[in-house]
N, CA, C and O atoms as a GROMACS GRO file, in nm:
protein
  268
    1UNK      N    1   0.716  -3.378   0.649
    1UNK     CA    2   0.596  -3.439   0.598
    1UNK      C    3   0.591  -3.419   0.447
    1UNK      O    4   0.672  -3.347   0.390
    2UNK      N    5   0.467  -3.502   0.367
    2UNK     CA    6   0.475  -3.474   0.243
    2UNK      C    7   0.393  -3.347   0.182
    2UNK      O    8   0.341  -3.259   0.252
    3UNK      N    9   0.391  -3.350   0.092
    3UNK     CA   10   0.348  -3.206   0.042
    3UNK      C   11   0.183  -3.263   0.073
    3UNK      O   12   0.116  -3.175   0.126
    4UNK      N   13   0.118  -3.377   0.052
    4UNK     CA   14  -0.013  -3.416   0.066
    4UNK      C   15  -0.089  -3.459   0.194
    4UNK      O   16  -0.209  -3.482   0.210
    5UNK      N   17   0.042  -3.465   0.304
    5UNK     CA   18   0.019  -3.462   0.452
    5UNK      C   19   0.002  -3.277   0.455
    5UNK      O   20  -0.106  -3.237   0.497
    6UNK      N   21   0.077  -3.198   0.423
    6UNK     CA   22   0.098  -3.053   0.446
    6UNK      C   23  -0.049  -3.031   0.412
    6UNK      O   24  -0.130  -3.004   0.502
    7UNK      N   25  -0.092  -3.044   0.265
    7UNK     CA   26  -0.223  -2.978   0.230
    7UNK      C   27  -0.340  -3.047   0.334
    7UNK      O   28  -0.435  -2.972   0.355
    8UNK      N   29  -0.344  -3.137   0.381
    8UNK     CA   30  -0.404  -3.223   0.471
    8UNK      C   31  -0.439  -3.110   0.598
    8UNK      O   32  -0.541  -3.049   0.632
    9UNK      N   33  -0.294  -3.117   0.651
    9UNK     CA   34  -0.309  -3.065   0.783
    9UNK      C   35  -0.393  -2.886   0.745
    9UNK      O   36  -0.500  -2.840   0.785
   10UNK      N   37  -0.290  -2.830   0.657
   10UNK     CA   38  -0.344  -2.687   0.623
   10UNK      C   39  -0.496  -2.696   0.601
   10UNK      O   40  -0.569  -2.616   0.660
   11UNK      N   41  -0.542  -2.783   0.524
   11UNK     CA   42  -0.680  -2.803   0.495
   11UNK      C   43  -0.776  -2.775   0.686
   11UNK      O   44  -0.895  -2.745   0.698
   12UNK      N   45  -0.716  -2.788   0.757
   12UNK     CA   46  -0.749  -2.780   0.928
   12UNK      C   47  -0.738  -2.634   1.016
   12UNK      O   48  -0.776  -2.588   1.123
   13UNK      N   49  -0.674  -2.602   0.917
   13UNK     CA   50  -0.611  -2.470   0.968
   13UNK      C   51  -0.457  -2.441   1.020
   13UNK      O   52  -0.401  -2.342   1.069
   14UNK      N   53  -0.422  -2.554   0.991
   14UNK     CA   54  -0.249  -2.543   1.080
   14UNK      C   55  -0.197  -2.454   0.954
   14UNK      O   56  -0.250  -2.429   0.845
   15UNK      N   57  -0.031  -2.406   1.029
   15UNK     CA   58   0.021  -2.353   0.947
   15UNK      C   59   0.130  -2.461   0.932
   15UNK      O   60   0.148  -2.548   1.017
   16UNK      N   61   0.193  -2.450   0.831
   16UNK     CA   62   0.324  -2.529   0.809
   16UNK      C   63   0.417  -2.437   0.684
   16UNK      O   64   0.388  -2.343   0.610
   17UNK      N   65   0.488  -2.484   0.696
   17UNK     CA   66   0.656  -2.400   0.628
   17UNK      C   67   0.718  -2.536   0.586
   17UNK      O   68   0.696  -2.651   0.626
   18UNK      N   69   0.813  -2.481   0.482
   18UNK     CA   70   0.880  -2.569   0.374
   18UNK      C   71   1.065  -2.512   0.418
   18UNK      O   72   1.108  -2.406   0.463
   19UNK      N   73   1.126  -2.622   0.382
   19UNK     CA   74   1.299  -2.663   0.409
   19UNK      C   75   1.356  -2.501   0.328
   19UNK      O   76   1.466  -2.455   0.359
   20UNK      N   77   1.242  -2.412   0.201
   20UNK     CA   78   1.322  -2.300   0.134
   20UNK      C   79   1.244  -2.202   0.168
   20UNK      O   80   1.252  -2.099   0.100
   21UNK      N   81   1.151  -2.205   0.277
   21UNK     CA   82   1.098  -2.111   0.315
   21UNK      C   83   1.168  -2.042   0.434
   21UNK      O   84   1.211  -2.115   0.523
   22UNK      N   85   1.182  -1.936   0.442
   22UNK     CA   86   1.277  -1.780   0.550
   22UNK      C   87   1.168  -1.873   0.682
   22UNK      O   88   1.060  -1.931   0.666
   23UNK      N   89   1.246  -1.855   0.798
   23UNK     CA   90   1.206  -1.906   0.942
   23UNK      C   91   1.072  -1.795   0.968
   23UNK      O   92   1.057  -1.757   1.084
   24UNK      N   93   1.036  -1.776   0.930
   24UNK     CA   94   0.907  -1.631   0.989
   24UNK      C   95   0.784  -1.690   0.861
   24UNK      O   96   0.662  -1.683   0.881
   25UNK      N   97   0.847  -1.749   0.729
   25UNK     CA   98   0.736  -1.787   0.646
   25UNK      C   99   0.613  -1.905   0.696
   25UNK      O  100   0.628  -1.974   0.796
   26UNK      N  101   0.534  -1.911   0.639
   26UNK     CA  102   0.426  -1.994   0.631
   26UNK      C  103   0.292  -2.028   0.557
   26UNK      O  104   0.245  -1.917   0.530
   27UNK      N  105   0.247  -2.080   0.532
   27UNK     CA  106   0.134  -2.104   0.479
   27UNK      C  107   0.045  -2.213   0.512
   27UNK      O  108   0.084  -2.323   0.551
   28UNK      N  109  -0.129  -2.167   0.487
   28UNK     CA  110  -0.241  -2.252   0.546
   28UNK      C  111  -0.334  -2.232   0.438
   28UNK      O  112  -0.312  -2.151   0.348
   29UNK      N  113  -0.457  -2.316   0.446
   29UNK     CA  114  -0.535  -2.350   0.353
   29UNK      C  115  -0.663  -2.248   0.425
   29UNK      O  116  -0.672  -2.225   0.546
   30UNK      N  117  -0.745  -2.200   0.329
   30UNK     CA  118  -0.890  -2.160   0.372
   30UNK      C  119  -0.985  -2.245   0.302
   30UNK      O  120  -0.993  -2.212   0.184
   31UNK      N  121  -1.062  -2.343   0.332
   31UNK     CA  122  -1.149  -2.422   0.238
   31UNK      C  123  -1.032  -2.490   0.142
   31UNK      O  124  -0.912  -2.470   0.158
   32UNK      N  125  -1.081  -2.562   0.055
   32UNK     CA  126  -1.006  -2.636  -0.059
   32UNK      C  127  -0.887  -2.579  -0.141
   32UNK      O  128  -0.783  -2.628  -0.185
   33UNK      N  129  -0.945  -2.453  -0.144
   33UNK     CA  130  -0.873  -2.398  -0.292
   33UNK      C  131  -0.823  -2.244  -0.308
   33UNK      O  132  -0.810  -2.156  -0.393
   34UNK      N  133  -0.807  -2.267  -0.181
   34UNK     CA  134  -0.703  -2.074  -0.140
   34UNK      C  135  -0.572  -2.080  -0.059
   34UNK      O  136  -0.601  -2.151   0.038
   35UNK      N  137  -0.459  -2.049  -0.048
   35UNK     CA  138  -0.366  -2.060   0.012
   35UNK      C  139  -0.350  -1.937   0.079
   35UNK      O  140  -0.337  -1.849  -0.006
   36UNK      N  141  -0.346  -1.881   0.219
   36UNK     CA  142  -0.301  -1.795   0.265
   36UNK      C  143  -0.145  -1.761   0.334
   36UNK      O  144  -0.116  -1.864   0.396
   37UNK      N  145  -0.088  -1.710   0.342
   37UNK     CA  146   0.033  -1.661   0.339
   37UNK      C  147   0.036  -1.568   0.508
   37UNK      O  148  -0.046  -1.499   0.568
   38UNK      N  149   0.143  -1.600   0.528
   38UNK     CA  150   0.212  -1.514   0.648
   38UNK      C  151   0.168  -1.369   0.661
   38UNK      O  152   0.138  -1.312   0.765
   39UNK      N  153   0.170  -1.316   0.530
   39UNK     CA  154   0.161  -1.181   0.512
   39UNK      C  155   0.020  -1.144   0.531
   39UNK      O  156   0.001  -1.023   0.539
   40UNK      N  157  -0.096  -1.230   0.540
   40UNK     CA  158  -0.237  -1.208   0.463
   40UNK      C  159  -0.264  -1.218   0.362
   40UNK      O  160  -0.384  -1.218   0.338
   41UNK      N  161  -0.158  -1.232   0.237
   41UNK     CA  162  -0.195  -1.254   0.105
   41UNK      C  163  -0.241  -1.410   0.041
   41UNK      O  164  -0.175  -1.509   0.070
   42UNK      N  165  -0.368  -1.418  -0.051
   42UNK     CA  166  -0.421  -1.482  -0.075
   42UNK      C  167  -0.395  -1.546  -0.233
   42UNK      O  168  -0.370  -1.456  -0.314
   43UNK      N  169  -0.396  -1.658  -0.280
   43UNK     CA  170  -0.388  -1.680  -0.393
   43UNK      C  171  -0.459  -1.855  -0.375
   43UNK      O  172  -0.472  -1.919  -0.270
   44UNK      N  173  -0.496  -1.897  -0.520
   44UNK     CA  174  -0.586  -2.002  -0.565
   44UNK      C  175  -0.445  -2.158  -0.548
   44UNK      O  176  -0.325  -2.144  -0.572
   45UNK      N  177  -0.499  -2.266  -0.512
   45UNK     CA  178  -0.360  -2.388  -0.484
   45UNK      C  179  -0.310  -2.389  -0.633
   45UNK      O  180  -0.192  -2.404  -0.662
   46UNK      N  181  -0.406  -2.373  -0.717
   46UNK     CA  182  -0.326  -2.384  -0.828
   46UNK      C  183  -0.245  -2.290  -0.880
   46UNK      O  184  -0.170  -2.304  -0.977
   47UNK      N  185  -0.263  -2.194  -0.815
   47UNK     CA  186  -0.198  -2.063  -0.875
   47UNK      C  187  -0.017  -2.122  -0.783
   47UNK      O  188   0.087  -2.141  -0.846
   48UNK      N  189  -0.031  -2.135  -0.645
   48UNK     CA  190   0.071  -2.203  -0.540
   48UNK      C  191   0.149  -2.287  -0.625
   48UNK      O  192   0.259  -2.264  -0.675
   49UNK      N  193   0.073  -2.389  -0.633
   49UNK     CA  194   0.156  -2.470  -0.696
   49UNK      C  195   0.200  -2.515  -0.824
   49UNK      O  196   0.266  -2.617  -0.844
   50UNK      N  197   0.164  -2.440  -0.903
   50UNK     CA  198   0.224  -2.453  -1.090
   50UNK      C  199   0.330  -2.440  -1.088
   50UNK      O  200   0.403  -2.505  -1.163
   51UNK      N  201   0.396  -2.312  -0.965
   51UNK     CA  202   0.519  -2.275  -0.935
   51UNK      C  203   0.589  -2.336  -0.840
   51UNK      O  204   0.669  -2.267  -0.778
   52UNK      N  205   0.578  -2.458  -0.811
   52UNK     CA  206   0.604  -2.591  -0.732
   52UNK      C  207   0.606  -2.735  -0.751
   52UNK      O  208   0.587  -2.829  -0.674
   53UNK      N  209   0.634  -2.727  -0.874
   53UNK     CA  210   0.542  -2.884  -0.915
   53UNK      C  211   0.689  -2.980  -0.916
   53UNK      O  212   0.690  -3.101  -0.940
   54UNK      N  213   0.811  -2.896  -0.885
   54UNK     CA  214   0.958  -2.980  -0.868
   54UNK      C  215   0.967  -3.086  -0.773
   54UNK      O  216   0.895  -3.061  -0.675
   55UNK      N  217   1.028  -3.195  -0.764
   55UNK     CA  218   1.008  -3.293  -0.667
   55UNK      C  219   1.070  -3.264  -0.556
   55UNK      O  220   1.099  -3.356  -0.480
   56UNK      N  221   1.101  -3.143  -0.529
   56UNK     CA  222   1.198  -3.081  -0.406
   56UNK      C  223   1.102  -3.028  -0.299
   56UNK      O  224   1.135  -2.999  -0.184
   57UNK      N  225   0.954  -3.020  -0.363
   57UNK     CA  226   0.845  -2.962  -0.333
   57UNK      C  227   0.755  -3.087  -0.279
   57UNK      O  228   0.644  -3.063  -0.232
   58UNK      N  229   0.787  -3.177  -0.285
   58UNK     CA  230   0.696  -3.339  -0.273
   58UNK      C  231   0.729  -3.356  -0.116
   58UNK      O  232   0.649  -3.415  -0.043
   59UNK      N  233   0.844  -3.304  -0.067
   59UNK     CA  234   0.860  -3.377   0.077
   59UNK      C  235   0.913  -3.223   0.151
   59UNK      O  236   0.901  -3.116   0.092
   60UNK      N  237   0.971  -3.235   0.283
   60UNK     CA  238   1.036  -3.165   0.350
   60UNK      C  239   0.928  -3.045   0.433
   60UNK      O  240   0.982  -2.944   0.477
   61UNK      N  241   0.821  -3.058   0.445
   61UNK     CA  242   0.732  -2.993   0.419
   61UNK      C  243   0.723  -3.002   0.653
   61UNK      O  244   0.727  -3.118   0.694
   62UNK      N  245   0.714  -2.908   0.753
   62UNK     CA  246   0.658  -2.934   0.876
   62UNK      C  247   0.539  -2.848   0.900
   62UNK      O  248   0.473  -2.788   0.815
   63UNK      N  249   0.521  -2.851   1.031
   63UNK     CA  250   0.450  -2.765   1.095
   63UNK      C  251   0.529  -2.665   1.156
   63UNK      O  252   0.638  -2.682   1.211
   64UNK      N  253   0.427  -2.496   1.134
   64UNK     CA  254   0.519  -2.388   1.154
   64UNK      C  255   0.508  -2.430   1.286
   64UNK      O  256   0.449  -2.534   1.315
   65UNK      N  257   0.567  -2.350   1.379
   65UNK     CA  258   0.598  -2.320   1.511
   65UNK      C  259   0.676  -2.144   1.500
   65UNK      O  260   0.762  -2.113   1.418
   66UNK      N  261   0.621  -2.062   1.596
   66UNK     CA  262   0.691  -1.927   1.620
   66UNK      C  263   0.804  -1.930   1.730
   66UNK      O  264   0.808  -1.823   1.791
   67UNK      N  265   0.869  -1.997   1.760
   67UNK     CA  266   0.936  -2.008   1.877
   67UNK      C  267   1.074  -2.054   1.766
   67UNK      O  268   1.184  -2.083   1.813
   0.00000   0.00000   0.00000
């Protein structure tokens, strides 16, 4: 999916993982403008994505699954 389907779905609560993310990673949205992390750790979308703004980051994007 795209990075704007991903924030979409996360915006719901799903989790989803990226093509350079480790198989155990993930990330979901809390409200608009917080990204939470696998770990519990929290940071702002913009803080996420300044360090993402490459077009490698635009697509490849699913829904996690633990299995």
């Amino acid at each position: 999916m795209t990075k704007q389907e991903a924030i979409e779905v996360m915006k719901a609560g799903v989790k989803v993982t990226h093509r350079y993310f480790d198989p155990q990673e993930w990330i979901t949205m809390q409200g608009n403008f917080t990204i939470i992390t696998e770990e519990g750790y929290t940071c702002s979308t913009v803080e996420f994505w300044v360090l993402r703004k490459s077009v490698e980051w635009e697509t490849d994007w699913s829904i996690w699954s633990s299995q």
